[in-house]
C-alpha positions in Angstrom: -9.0 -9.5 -9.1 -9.4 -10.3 -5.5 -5.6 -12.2 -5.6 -4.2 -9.4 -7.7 -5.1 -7.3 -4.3 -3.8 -10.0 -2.1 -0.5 -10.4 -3.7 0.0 -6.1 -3.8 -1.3 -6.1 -0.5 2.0 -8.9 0.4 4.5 -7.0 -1.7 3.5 -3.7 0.1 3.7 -4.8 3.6 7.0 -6.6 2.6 8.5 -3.3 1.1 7.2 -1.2 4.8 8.9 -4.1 6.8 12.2 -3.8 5.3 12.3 -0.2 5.5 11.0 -0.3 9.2 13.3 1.7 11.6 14.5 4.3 8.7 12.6 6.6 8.9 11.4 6.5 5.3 8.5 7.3 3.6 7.0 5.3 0.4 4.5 6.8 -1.9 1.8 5.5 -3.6 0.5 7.3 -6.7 -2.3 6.2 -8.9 -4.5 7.5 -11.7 -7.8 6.0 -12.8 -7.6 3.6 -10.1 -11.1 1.7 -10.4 -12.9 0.6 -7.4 -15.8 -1.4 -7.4 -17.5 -2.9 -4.4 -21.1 -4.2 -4.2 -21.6 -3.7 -7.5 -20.8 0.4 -7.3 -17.7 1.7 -8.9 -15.5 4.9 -8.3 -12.5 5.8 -10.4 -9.9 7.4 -8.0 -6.4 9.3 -8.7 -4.2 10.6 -6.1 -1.5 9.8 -3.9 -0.4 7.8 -0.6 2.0 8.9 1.4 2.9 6.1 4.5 5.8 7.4 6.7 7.2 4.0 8.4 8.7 5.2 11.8 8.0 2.2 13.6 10.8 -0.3 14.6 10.5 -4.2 13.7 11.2 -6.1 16.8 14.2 -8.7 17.0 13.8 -11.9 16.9 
């Protein structure tokens, strides 16, 4: 479970790079989300909105 996090965590932060300097916004939804950390778990729904403003510098 830990690398399925890893890997969305990647693919997200690959996604808010490319569409740095846009002004976009991406939103994450989710229902039923399970969370579980030391051994306590909470089921979540919701929704994440991330509005990327920042500009990527040139390399």
């Amino acid at each position: 479970m830990a690398e399925i996090a890893k890997s969305w965590g990647e693919d997200v932060a690959k996604l808010i790079d490319k569409l740095a300097g846009k002004g976009s916004d991406l939103e994450l939804n989710f229902k039923n989300l399970t969370l579980e950390v030391a051994g306590f778990q909470a089921k979540l729904n919701g929704a994440i909105v991330l509005n990327i403003l920042y500009v990527s510098e040139k390399k």
